[in-house]
N, C-alpha and C positions, 0 to 999 in steps of 0.2 A: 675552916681549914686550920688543919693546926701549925704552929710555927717551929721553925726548927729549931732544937739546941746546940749545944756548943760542938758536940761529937758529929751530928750532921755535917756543919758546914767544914769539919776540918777532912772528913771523907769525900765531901763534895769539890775543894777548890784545894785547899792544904797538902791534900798527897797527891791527884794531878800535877799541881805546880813544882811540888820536889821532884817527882819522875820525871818531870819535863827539862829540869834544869840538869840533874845529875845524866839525862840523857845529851842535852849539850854539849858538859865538861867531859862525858866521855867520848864523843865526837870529835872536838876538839884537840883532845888528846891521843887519841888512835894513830899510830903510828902507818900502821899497816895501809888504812886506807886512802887515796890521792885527794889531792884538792876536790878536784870532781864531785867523788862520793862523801865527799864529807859536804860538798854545799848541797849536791840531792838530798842527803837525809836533814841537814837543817831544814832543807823545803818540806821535807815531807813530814819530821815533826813540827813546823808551824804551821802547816794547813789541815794535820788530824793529831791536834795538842794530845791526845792519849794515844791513839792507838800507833802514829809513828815512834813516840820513845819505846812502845811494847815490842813493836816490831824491831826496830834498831837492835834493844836488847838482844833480842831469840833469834832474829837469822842475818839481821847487819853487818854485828861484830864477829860473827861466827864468820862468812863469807868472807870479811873482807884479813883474819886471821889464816884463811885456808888460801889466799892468793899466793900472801908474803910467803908461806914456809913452803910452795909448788916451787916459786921464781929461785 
């Protein structure tokens, strides 16, 4: 089996962990969205560590930017 090098693990754990944080502080910071939705999407990026910040991204921030400019 061969082992991995350095390029591996930083595709494997390295940019994961940045999308997951930078999906945090934008959470965090979202204006638009209420307490509520901002703790559902913490839950939902801590229990699918990739594909909740994916989703946050692409339809989260979109959603919760189409509430504020309705109200």
């Amino acid at each position: 089996m061969p082992s991995l090098g350095g390029w591996e693990w930083i595709i494997i754990f390295v940019l994961p962990m940045i999308l997951f944080i930078c999906a945090m502080v934008s959470i965090a910071k979202h204006r638009a969205a209420s307490g509520t939705e901002k703790v559902l999407w913490v839950l939902v990026s801590l229990i699918f560590p990739i594909l909740g910040p994916i989703l946050w991204f692409a339809i989260g921030k979109k959603s919760s930017n189409g509430a504020a400019t309705q109200a």
